[in-house]
C-alpha positions as CSV (number, residue, x, y, z in Angstrom):
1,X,-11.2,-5.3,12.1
2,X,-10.1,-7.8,9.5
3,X,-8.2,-6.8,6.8
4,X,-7.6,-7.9,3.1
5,X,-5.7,-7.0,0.1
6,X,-5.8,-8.1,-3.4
7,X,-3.5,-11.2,-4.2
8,X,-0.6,-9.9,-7.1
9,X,1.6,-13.1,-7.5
10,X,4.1,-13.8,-4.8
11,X,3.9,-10.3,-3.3
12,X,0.8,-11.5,-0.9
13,X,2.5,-13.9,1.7
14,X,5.2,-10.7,2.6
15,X,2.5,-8.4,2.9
16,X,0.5,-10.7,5.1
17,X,3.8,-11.1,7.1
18,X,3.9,-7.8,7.6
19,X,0.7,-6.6,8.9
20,X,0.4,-10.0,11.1
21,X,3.8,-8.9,13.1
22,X,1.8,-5.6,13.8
23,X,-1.0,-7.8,15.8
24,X,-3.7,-7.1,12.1
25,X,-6.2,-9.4,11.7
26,X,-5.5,-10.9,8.1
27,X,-7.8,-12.3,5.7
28,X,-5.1,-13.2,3.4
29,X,-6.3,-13.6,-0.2
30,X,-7.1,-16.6,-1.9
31,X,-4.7,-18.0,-4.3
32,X,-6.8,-16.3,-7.6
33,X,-8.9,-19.3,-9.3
34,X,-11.8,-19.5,-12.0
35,X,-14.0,-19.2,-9.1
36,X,-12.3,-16.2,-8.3
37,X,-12.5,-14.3,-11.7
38,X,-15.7,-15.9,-12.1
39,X,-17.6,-13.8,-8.9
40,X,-15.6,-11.0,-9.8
41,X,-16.7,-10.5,-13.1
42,X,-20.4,-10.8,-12.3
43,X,-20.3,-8.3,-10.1
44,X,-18.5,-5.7,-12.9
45,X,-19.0,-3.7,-15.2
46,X,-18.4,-5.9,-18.6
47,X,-16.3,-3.4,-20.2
48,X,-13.7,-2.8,-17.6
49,X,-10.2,-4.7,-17.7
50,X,-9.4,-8.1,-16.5
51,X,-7.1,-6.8,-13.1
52,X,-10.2,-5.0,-12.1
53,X,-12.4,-8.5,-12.5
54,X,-9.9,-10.0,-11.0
55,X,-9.0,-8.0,-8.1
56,X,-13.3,-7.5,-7.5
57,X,-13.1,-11.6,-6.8
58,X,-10.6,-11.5,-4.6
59,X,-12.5,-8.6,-2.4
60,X,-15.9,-10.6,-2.4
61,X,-13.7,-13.8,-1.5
62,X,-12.6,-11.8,0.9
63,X,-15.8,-10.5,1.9
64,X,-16.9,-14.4,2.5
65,X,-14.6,-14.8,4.7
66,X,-15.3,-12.4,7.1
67,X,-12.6,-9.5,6.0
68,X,-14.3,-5.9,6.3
69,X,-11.4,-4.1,5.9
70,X,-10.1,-3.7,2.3
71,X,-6.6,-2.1,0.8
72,X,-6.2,-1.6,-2.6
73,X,-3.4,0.3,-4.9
74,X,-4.6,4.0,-5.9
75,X,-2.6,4.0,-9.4
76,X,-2.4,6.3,-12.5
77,X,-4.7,3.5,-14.6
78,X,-6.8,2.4,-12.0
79,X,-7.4,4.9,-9.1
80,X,-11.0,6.0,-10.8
81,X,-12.9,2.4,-10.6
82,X,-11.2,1.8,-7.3
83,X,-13.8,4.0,-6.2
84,X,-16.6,1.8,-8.1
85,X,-15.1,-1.3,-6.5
86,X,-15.7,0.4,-3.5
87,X,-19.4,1.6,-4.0
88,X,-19.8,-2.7,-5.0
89,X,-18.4,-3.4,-1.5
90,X,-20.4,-1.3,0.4
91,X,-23.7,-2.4,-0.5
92,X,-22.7,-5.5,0.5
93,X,-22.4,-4.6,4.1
94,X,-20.9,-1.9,6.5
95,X,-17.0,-2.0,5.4
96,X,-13.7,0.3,5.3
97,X,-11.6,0.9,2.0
98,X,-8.0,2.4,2.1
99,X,-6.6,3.5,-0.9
100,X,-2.4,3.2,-1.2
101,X,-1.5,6.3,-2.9
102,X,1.8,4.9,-5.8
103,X,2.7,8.6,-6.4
104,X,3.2,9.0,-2.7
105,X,3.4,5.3,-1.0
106,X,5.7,5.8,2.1
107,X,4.0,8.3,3.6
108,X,0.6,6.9,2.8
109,X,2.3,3.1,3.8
110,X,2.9,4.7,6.9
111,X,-0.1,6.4,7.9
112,X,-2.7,3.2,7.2
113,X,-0.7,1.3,9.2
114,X,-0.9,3.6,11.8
115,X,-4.4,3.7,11.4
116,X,-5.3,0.1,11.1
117,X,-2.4,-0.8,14.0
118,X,-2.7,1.9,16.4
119,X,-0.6,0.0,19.2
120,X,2.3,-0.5,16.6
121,X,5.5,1.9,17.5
122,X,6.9,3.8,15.4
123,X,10.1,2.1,15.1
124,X,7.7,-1.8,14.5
125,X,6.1,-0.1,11.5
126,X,9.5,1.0,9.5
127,X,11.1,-2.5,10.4
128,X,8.2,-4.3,9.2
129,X,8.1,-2.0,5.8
130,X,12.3,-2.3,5.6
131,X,11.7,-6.5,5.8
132,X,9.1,-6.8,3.6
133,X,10.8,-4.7,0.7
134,X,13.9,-7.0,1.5
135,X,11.8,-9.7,0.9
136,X,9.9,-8.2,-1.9
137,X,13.8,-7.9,-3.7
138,X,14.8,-11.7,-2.8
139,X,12.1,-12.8,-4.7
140,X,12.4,-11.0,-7.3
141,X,16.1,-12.1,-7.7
142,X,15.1,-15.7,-7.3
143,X,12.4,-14.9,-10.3
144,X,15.3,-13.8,-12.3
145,X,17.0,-16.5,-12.0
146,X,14.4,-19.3,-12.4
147,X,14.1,-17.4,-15.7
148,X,17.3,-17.9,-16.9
149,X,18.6,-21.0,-15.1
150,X,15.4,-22.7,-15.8
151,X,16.1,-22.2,-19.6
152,X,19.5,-23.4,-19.4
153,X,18.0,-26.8,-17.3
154,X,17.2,-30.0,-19.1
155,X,14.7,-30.4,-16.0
156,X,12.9,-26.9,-16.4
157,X,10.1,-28.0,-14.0
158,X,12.6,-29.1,-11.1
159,X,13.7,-25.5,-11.1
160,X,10.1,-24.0,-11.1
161,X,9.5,-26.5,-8.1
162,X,12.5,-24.9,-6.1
163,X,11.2,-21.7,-6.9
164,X,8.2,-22.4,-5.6
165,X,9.9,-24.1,-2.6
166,X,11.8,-20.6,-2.6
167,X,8.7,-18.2,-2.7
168,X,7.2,-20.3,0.6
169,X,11.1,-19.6,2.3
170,X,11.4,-15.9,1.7
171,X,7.8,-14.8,2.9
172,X,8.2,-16.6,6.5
173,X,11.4,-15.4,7.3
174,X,12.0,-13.2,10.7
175,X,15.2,-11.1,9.7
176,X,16.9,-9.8,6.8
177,X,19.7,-12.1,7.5
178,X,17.3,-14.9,7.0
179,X,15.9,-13.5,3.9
180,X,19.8,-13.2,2.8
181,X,20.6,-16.8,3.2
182,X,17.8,-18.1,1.8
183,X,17.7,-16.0,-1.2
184,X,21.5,-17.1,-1.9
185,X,20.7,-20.9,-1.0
186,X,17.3,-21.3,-3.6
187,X,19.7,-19.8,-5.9
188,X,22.5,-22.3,-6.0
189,X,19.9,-24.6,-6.1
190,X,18.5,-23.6,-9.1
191,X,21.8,-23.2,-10.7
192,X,22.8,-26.9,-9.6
193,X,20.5,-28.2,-11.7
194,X,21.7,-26.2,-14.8
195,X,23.1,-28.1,-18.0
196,X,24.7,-25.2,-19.4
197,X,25.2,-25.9,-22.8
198,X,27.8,-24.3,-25.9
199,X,24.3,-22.7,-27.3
200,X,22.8,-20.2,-25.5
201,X,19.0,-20.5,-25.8
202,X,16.7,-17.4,-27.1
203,X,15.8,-14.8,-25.1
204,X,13.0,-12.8,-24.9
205,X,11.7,-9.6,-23.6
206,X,8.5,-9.7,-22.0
207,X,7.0,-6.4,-21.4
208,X,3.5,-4.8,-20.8
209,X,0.3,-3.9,-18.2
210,X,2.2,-4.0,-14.6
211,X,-0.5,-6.2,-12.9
212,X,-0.9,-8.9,-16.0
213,X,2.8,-9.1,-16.2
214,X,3.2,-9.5,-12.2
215,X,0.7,-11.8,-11.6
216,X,0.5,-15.6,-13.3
217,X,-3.0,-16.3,-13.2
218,X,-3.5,-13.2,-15.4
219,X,-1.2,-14.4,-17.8
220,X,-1.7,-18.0,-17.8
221,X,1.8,-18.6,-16.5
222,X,3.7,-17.4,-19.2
223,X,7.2,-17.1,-17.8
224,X,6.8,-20.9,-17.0
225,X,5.8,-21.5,-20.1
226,X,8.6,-20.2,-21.7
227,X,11.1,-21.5,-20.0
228,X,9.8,-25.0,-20.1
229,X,9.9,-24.5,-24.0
230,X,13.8,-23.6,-23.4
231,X,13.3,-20.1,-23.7
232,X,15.0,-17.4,-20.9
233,X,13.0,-14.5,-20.5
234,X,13.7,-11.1,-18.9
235,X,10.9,-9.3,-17.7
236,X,11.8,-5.8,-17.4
237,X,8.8,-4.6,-14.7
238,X,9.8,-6.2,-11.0
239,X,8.0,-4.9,-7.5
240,X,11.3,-4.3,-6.0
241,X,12.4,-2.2,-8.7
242,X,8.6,-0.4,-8.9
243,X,8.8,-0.4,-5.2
244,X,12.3,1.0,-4.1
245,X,11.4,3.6,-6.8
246,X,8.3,4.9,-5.4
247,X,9.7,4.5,-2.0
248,X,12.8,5.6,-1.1
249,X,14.2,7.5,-4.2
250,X,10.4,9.2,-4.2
251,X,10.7,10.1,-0.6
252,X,14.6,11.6,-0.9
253,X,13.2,13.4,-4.2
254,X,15.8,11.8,-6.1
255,X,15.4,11.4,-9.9
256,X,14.4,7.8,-10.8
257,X,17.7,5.5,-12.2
258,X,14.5,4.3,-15.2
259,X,14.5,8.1,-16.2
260,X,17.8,7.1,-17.8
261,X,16.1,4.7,-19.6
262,X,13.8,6.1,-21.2
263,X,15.8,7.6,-23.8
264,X,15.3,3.9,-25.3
265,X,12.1,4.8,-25.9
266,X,12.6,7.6,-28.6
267,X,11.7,8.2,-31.3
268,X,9.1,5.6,-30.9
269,X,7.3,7.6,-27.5
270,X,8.1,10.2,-26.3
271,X,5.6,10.7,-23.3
272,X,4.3,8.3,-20.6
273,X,1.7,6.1,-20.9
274,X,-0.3,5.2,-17.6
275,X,2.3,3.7,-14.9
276,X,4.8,2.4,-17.6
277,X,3.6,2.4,-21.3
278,X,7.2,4.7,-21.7
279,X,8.9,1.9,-19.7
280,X,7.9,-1.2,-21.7
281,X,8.8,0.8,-25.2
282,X,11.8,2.0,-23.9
283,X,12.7,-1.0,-22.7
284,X,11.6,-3.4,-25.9
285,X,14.0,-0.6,-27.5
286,X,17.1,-1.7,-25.8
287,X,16.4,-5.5,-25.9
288,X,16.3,-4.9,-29.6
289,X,19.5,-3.4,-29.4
290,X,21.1,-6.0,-26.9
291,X,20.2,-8.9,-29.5
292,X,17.0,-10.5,-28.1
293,X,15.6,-12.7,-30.0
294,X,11.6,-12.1,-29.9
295,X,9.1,-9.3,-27.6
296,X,6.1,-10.6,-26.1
297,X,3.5,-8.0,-25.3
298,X,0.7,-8.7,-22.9
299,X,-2.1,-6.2,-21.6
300,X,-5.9,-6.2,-20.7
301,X,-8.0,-6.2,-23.8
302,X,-9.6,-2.9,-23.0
303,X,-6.3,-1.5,-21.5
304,X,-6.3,1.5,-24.3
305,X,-2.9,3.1,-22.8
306,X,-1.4,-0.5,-24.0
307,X,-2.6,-0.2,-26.9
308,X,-1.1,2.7,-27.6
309,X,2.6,1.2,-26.3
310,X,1.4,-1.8,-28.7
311,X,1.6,0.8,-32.1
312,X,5.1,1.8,-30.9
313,X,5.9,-1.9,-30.3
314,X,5.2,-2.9,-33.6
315,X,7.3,-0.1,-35.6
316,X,10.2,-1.7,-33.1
317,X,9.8,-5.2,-34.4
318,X,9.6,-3.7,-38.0
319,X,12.7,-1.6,-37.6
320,X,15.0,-4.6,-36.0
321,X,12.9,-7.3,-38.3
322,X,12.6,-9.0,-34.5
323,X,9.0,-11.3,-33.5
324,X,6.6,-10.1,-31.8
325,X,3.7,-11.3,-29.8
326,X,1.1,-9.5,-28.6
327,X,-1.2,-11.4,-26.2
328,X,-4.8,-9.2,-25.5
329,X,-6.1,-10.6,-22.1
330,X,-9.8,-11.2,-20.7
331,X,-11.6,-13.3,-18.7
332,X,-12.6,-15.2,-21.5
333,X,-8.9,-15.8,-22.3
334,X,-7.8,-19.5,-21.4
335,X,-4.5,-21.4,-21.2
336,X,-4.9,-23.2,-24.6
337,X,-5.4,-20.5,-26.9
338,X,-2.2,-18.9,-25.6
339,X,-0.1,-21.6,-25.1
340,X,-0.7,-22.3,-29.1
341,X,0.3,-18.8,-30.0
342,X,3.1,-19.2,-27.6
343,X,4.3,-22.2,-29.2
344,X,4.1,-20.2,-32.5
345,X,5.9,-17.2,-31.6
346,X,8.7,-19.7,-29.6
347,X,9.3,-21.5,-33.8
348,X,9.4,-17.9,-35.2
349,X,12.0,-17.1,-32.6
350,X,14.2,-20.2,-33.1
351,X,14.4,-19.7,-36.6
């Protein structure tokens, strides 16, 4: 058995931590490339949104390199064509397909690994899930603050470098003592290099589709974009947030601490839309009302529960007079066209 996953951003290199201490064969993905979305979309459907594409390339990548053993997310938007992706894959050969279950994704955690690492204990499998979510939270804090530090830096790229340096740190540590100190260190660093100046720069709220907005290659880098332009940006949607959620406050049946926040929302949407439509209106809501400067809103073209969340976005920017960008995503989206739009959107939000 080899197994492989699809590749969301820096969340890959903990996962394939994980299941490597539990003796798994790993076929780690691929960092995602034009090649990548390229095999992906010609073996899709051409109406179907750029994640699936994407996710479909990393699969037959993974197929290539001798994986037979695929894990994929069974979400609200998505759980349908998993199956499709699926039907693709096994007319390409005899494979397995496990579906994680995000409604219910400890237990179901749980049981695949027990199923795919039958020697595992008990005990290795719950230490190797506690670890990786601690890891999975480092790097999410060290995100955060390349966001903001790296705005506030007149060497923005030496901070994304340290970041990067960061990312590579975090996913090999051994204990959550490690993953502490590391986490604390890439931090200072980051701030060391931090001019601080008497004006703070713009901010901006960067909501939208959870996969686009988690993984860079989808949207051609955009936090680095920003903050290379001197712009911080808070991106509301983190896995450690989406994971300790649907993890341990899910398991203990405790409410959610985002229910509370989705009285932002109101009276703009008042029901939820896919996994978070009622997050990224509720939370473009409060930025609004915190003094942000701009929202940007990116999505899959043919994502219709965002566009839906993009109609409630745009009575938010006419009701606080604040920018907004909308960025629709496909493979046939490239870094140029973007980066003009984002240099346009970064003017309006100066001035």
């Amino acid at each position: 058995m080899k197994v492989t996953y699809p590749h969301l951003g820096y969340l890959s290199s903990p996962v394939a931590y994980m299941l490597r201490d539990l003796n798994i064969d790993v076929v780690e993905p691929l960092p995602i490339s034009a090649k990548t979305l390229e095999l992906g979309s010609l073996h899709s459907p051409a109406d179907v949104c750029l994640p699936y594409k994407i996710i479909m390339g990393n699969f037959l990548e993974g197929l290539e390199r001798g994986a037979d053993t695929f894990l994929t997310s069974a979400g609200n938007c998505r759980g349908f064509l998993n199956i499709g992706q699926k039907l693709a894959l096994n007319s390409k050969g005899k494979i397995q397909f496990y579906f994680l279950d995000s409604e219910h994704l400890l237990p179901t955690l749980y049981r695949l690994l027990k199923t795919i690492a039958p020697t595992a204990s008990s005990l290795a499998i719950m230490k190797n899930i506690t670890l990786a979510l601690k890891k999975i939270a480092a790097l999410d804090a060290i995100t955060i603050a390349k966001n903001s530090f790296g705005a506030h830096s007149r060497r923005p790229a030496k901070v994304i470098d340290i970041y990067g340096f960061g990312v590579g740190e975090i996913a090999c540590c051994d204990t959550l003592g490690e993953v502490n100190h590391v986490r604390e260190l890439v931090i200072d660093i980051m701030q060391s290099h931090c001019d601080w100046p008497v004006a703070q720069p713009p901010r901006v709220a960067l909501v939208g589709e959870f996969y686009v907005l988690q993984e860079p290659f989808a949207n051609n880098w955009i936090e680095d974009l920003l903050i290379q332009q001197g712009v911080a940006v808070k991106k509301y949607v983190y896995s450690d947030n989406w994971s300790y959620a649907k993890i341990l406050l899910q398991t203990l049946g405790l409410p959610s601490f985002e229910k509370d926040r989705h009285s932002y929302a109101q009276p703009y949407l008042n029901r939820q839309l896919g996994d978070i439509g009622l997050k990224s209106v509720a939370m473009a809501a409060c930025s609004a009302q915190q003094g942000y400067d701009g929202i940007i809103h990116i999505f899959p073209e043919s994502c219709s529960t965002e566009t839906q969340v993009h109609a409630a976005l745009d009575q938010i920017s006419a009701d606080y007079n604040l920018p907004l960008l909308s960025l629709y995503l496909d493979e046939h989206t490239g870094s140029s066209p973007s980066l003009h739009q984002l240099e346009d959107f970064v003017d309006r939000v100066r001035h």
